[in-house]
DSSP file (Angstrom, degrees, kcal/mol; ACC not computed):
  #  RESIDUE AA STRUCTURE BP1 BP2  ACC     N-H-->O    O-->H-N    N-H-->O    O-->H-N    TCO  KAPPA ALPHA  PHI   PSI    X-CA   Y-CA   Z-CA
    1    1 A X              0   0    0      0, 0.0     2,-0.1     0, 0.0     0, 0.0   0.000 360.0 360.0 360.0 149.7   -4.1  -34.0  -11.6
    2    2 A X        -     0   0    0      1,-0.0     2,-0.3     2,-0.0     0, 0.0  -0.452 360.0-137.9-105.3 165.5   -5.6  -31.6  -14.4
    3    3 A X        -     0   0    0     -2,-0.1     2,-0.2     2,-0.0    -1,-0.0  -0.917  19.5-168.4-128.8 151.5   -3.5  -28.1  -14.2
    4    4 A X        -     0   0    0     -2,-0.3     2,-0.3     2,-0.0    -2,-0.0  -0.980  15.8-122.3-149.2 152.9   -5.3  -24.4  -14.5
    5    5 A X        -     0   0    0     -2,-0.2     2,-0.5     1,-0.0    -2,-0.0  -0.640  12.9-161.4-111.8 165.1   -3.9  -21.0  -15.0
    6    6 A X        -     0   0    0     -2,-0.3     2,-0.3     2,-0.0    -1,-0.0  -0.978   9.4-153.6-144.8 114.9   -4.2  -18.0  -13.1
    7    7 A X        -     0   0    0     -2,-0.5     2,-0.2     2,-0.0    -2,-0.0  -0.662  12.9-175.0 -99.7 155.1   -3.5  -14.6  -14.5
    8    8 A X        -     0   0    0     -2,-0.3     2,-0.8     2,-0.0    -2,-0.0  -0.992  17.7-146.1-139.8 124.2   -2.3  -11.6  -12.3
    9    9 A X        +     0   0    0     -2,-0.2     2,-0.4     3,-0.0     3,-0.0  -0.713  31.1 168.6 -97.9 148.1   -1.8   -8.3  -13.2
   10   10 A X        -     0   0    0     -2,-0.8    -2,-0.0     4,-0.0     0, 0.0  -0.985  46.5 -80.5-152.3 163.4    1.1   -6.6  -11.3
   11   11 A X     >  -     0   0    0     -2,-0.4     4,-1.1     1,-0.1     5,-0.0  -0.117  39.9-130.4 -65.9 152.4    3.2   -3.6  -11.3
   12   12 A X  H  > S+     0   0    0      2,-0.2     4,-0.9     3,-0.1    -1,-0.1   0.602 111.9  51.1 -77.1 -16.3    6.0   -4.4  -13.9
   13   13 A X  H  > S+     0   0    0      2,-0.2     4,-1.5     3,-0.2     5,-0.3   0.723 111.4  49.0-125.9 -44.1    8.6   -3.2  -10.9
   14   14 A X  H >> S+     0   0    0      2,-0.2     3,-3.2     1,-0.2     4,-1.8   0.909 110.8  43.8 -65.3 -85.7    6.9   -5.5   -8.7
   15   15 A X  H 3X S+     0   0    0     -4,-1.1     4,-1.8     1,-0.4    -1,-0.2   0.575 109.5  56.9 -28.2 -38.7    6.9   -8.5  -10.8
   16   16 A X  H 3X S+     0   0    0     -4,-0.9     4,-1.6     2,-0.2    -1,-0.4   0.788 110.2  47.4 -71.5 -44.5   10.7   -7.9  -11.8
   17   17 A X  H <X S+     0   0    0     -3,-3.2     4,-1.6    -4,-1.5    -2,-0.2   0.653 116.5  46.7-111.7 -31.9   11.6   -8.0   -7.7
   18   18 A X  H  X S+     0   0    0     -4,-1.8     4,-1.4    -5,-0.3    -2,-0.2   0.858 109.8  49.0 -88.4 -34.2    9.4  -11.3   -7.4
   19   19 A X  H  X S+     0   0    0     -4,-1.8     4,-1.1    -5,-0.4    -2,-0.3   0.907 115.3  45.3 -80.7 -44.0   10.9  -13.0  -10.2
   20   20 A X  H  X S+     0   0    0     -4,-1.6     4,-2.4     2,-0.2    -2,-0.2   0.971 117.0  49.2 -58.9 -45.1   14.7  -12.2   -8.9
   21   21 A X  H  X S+     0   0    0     -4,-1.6     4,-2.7     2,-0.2     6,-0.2   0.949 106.6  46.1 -35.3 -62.4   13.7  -13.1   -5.7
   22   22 A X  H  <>S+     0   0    0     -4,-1.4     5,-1.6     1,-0.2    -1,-0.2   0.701 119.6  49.3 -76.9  -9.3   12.0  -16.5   -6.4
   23   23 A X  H ><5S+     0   0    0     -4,-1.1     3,-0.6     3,-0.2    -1,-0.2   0.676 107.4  52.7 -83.3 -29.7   15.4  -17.0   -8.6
   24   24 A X  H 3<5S+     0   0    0     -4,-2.4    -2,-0.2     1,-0.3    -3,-0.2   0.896 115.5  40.7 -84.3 -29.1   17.7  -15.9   -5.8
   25   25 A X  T 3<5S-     0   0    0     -4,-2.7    -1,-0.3     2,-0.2    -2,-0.2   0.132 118.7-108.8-121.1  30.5   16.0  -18.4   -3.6
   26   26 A X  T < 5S+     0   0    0     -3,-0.6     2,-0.3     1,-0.3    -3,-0.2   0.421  82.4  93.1 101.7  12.7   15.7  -21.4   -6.2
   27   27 A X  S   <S-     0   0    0     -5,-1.6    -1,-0.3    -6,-0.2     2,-0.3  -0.773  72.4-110.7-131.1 164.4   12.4  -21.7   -7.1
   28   28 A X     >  -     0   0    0     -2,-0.3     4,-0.9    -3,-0.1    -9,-0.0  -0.543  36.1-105.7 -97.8 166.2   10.2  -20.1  -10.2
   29   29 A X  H  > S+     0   0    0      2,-0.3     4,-1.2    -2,-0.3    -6,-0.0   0.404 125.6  55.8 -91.8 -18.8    7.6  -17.5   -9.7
   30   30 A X  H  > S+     0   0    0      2,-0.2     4,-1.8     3,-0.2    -1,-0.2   0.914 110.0  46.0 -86.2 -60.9    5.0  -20.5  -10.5
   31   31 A X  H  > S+     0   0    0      2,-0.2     4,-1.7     1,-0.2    -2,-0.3   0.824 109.8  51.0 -46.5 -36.7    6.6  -22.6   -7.5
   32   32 A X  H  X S+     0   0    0     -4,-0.9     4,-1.3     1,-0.2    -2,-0.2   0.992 115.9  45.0 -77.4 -53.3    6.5  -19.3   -5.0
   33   33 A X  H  < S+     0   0    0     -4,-1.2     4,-0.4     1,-0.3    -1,-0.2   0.731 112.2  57.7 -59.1 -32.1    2.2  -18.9   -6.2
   34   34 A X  H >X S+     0   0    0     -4,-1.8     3,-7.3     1,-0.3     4,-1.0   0.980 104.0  44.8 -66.1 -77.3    1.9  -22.6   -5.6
   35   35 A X  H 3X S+     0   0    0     -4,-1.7     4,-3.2     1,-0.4     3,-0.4   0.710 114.7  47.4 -51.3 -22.5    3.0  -22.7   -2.3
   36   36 A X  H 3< S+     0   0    0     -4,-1.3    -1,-0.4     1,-0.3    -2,-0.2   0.633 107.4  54.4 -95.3  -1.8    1.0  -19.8   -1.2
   37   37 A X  H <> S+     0   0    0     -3,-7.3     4,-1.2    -4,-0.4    -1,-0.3   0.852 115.9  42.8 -90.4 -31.8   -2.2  -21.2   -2.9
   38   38 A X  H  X>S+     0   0    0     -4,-1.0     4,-2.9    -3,-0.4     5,-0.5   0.901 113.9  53.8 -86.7 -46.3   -1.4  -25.0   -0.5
   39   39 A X  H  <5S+     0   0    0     -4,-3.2     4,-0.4    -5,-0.3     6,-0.3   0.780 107.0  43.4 -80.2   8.4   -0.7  -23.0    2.2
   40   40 A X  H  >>S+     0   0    0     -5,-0.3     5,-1.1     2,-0.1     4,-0.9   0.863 121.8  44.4 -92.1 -43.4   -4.1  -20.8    2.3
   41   41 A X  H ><5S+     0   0    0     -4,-1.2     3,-2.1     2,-0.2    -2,-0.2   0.997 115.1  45.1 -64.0 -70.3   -6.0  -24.3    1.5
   42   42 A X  T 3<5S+     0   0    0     -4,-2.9    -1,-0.2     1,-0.3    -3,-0.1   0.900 132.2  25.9 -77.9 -32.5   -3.9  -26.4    4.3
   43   43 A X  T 34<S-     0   0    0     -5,-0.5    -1,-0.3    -4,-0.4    -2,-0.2   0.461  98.6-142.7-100.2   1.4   -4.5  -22.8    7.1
   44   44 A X  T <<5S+     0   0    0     -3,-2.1     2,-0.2    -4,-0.9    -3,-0.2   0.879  72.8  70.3   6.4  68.4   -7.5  -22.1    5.3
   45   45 A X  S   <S-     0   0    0     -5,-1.1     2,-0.5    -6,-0.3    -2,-0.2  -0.976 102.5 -69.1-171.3 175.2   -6.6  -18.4    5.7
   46   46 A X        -     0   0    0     -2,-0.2    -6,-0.1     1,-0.1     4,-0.0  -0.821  51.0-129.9 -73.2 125.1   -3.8  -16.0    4.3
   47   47 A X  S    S+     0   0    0     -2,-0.5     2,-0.3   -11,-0.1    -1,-0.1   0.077  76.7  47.2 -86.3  26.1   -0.9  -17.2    5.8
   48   48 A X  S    S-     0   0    0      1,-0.1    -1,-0.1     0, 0.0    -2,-0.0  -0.972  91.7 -90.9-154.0 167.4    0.5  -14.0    7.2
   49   49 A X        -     0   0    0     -2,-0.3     2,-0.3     1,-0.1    -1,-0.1   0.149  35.8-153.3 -46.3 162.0   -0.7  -11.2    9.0
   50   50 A X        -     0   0    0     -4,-0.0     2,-0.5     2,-0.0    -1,-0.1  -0.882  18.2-161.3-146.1 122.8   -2.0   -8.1    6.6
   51   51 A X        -     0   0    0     -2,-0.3     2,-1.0     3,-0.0    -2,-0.0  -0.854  18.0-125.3 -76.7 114.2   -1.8   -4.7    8.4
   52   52 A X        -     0   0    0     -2,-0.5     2,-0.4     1,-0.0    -2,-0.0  -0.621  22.6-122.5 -75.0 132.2   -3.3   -2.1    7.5
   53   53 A X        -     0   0    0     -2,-1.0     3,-0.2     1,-0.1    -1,-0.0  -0.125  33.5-119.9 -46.6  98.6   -1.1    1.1    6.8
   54   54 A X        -     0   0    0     -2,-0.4     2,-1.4     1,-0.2     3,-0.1   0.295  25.5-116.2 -24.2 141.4   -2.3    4.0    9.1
   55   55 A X    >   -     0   0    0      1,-0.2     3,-2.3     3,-0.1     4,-0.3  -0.689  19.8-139.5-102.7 134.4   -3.4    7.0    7.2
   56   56 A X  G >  S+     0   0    0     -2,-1.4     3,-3.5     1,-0.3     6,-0.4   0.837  95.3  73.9 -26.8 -50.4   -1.2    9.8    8.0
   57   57 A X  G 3  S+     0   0    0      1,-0.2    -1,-0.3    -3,-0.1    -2,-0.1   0.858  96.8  47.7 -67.3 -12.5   -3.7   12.2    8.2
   58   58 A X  G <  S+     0   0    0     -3,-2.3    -1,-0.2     4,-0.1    -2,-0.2   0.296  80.8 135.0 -72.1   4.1   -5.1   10.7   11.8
   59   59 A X    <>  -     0   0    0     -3,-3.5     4,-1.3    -4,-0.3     5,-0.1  -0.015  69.8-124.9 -69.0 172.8   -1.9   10.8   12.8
   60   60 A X  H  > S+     0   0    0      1,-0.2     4,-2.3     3,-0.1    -1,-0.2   0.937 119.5  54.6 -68.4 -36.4   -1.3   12.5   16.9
   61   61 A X  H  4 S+     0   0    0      2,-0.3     4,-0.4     1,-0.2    -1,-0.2   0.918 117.2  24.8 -54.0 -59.9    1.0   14.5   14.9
   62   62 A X  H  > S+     0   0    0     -6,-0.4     4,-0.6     1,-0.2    -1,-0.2   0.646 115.5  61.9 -75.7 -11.6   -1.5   16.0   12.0
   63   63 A X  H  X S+     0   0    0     -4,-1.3     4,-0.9     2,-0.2     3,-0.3   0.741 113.0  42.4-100.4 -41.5   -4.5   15.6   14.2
   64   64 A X  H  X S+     0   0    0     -4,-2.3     4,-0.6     1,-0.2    -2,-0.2   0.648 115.1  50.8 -74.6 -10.4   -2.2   18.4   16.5
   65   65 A X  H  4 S+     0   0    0     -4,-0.4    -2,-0.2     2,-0.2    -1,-0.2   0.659 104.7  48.9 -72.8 -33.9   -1.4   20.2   13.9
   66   66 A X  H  X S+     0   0    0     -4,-0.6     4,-3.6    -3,-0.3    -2,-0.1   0.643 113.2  49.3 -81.9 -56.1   -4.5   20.6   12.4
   67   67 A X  H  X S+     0   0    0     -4,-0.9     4,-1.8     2,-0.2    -2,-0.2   0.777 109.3  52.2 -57.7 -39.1   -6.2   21.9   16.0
   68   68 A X  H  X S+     0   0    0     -4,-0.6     4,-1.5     2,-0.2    -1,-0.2   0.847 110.8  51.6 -91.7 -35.7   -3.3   24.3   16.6
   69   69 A X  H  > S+     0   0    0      2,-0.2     4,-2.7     3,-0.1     5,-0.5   0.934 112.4  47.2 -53.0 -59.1   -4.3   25.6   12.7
   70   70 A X  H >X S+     0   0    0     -4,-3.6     4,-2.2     2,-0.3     3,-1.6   0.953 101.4  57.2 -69.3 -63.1   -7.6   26.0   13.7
   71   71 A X  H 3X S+     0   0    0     -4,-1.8     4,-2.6     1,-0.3    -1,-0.3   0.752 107.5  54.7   2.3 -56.2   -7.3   27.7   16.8
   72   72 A X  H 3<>S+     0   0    0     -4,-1.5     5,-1.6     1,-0.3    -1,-0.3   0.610 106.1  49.1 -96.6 -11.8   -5.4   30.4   14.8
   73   73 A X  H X<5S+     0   0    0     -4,-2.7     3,-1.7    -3,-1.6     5,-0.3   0.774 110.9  48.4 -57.4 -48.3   -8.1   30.8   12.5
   74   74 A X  H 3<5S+     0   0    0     -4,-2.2    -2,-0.2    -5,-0.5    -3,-0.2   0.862 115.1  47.3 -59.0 -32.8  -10.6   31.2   15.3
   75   75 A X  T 3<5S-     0   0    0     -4,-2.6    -1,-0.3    -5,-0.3    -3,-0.2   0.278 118.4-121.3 -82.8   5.1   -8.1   33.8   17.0
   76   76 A X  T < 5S+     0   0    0     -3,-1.7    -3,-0.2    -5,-0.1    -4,-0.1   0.554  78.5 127.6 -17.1  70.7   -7.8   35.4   13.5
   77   77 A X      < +     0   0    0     -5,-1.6    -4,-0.2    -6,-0.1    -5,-0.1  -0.204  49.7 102.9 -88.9  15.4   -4.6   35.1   13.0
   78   78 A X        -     0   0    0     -5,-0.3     2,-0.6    -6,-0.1    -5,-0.1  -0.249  57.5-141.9 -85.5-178.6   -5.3   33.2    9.4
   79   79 A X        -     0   0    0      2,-0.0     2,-1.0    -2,-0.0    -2,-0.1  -0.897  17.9-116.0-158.3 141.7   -5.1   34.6    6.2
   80   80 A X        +     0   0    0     -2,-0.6     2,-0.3     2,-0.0    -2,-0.0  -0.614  36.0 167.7 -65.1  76.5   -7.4   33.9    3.3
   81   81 A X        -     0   0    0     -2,-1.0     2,-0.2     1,-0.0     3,-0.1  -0.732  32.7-113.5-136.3 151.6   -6.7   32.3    0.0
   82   82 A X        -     0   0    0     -2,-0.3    -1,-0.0     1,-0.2    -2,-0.0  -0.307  47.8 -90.7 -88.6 143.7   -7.6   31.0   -2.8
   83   83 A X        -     0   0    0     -2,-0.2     2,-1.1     1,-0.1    -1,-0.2   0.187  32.5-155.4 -81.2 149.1   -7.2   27.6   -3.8
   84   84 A X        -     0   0    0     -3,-0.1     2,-0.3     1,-0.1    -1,-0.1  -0.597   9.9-156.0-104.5  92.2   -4.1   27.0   -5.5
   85   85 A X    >   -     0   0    0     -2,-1.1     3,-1.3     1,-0.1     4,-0.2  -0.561  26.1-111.3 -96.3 129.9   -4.5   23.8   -7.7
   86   86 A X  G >  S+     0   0    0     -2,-0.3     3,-1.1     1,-0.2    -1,-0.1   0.694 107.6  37.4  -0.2 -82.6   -1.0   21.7   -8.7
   87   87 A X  G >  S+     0   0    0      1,-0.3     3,-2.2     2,-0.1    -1,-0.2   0.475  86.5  91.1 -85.4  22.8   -0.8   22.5  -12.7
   88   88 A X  G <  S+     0   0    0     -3,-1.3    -1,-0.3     1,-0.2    -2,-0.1   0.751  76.0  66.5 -73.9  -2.4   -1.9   25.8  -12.6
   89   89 A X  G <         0   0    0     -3,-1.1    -1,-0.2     1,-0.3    -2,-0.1   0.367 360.0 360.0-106.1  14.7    1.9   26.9  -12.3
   90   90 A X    <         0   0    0     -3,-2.2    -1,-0.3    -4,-0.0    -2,-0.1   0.507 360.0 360.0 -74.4 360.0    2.4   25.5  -15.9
């Protein structure tokens, strides 16, 4: 069987955590990508679930937060300002 290589680029922080890993549990970093390359061919899928992360701002929490802000602009209880960008306080 003819062999081929597969470059990845990955966080240097990540890659350092994957390679101690795949050392703590006995195998090389080549061995862990193999198996996940035979098990997406044998389940011919990703073989675990992939969540996506909520985004905060939809949350019940900011989504009340937001409403109770607005309200108090509509009651005009706001106050008016202009917007204040990060490095400007170099």
């Amino acid at each position: 069987m003819s062999q081929s290589t597969i470059s990845a680029k990955l966080d240097s922080t990540d890659k350092a955590a994957f390679d101690l890993f795949c050392e703590n549990v006995g195998m090389s970093a080549s061995t862990a990508i193999n198996l996940f390359v035979k098990a997406v061919l044998r389940e011919n899928r990703i073989p675990f679930e992939i969540a996506q992360t909520p985004d905060p701002f939809y949350s019940k929490e900011n989504q009340a937060y937001l409403m109770k802000s607005i309200n108090e602009l509509r009651e005009g209880k706001g106050h008016i300002h202009e917007l204040i960008e990060e490095n400007d306080n170099e």
